[in-house]
TORGUKE-716741 format. One record per residue (C-alpha): x, y, z; residue in one letter. Coordinates in pm, whole numbers, padded with zeros to 5 digits, always signed. Example, Ala and Ser with C-alpha at 12.3 -4.5 7.8 and 13.67 -1.06 7.14 Angstrom:
% TORGUKE-716741
+01230-00450+00780A;+01367-00106+00714S;
% end
This chain:
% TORGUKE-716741
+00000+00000+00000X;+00121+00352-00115X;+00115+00629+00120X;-00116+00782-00113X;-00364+00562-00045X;-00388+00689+00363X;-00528+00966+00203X;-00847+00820+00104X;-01005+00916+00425X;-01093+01305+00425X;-01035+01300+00775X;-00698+01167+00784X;-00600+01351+00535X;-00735+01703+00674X;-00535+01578+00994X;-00230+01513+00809X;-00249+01870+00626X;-00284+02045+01009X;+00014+01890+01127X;+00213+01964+00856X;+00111+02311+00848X;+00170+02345+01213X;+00534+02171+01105X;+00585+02419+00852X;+00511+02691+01104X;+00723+02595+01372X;+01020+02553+01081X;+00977+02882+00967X;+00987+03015+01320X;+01284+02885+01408X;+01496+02964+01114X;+01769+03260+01256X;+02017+03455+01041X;+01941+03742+00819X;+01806+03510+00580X;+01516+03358+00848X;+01438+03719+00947X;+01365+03745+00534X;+01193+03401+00538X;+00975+03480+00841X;+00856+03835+00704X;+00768+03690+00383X;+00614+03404+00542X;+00379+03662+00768X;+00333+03846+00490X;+00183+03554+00301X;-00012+03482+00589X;-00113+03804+00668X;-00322+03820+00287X;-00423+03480+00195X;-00414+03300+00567X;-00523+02960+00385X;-00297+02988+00130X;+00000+02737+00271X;-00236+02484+00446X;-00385+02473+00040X;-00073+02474-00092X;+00063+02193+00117X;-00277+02006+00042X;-00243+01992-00313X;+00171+01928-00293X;+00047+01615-00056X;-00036+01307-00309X;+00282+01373-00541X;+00476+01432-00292X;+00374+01096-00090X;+00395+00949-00441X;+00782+01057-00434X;+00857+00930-00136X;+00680+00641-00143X;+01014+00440-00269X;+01195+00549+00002X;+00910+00467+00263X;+00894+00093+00105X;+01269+00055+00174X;+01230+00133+00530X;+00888-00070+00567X;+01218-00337+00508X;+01457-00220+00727X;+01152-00240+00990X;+01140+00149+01059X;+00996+00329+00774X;+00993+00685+00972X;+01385+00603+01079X;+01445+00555+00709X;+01359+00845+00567X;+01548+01075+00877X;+01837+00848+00801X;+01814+00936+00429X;+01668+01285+00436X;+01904+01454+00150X;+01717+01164-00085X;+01394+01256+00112X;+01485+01667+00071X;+01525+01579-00304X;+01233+01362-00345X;+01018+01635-00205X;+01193+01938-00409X;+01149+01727-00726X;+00762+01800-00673X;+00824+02185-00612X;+01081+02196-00953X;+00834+02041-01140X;+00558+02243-01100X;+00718+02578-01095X;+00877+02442-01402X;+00538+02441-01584X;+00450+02760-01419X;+00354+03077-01618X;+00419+03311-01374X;+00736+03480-01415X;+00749+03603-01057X;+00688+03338-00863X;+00970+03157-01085X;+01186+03392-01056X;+01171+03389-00637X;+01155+03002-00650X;+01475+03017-00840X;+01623+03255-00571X;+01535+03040-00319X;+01602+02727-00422X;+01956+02659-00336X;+01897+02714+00020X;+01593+02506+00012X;+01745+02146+00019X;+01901+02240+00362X;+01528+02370+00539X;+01361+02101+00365X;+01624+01839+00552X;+01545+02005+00886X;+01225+01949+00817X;+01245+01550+00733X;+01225+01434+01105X;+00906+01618+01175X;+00738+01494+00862X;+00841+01139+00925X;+00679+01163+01266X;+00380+01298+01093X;+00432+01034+00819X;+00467+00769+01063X;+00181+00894+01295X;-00108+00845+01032X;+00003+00556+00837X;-00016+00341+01186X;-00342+00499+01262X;
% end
């Protein structure tokens, strides 16, 4: 069974949108430097006009990225510790995940968002590997439930 297929349940997958939300909230807040005071305005500022807009965006990013790192998941459904797997291996699970974000602001018409993306991106890899531990709790938390 895919990890997609959790998401069958409306419920679950609501649940599974809050908490990684709440994950990407608690990221964003703890990101220091010059560029995490950047991050966090933007962030706020993003917030602050369309307050939906990155529990939406995470919901539609959810089934291809699942699909992505579905591989990886079956290799640690092996090793016994699925969750463990994908910390262990979370420059493969950073790059999984990214490979969803490059390919749709690849087909992207908007020049602006593109052009921030592209900015961005470099330093991406590294927040979205901070991030890996949290989401294979989250991961971990609704595929056993």
């Amino acid at each position: 069974m895919g990890l997609s297929n959790g998401l069958s349940d409306p419920n679950k997958k609501n649940m599974v949108v809050a908490d990684c939300t709440k994950l990407l909230d608690t990221q964003v807040a703890s990101m220091g430097g010059v560029s995490g005071l950047a991050l966090k305005a933007g962030y706020a500022a993003v917030k602050g006009i369309a307050p939906s807009y990155c529990g939406e965006a995470i919901e539609r990013l959810l089934p291809d990225s699942f699909t992505a790192l579905d591989p990886i998941w079956s290799e640690g459904i092996q090793t016994g510790n699925p969750a463990e797997h994908l910390i262990q291996n979370r420059s493969r699970t950073a790059d999984a995940l990214l490979s969803i974000t490059d390919t749709k602001i690849e087909k992207s018409k908007n020049t602006t968002v593109k052009g921030v993306y592209n900015k961005l991106r470099n330093s991406a890899k590294k927040h979205v590997e901070d991030a890996v531990p949290g989401l294979a709790k989250i991961i971990d938390n609704y595929t056993k439930s």
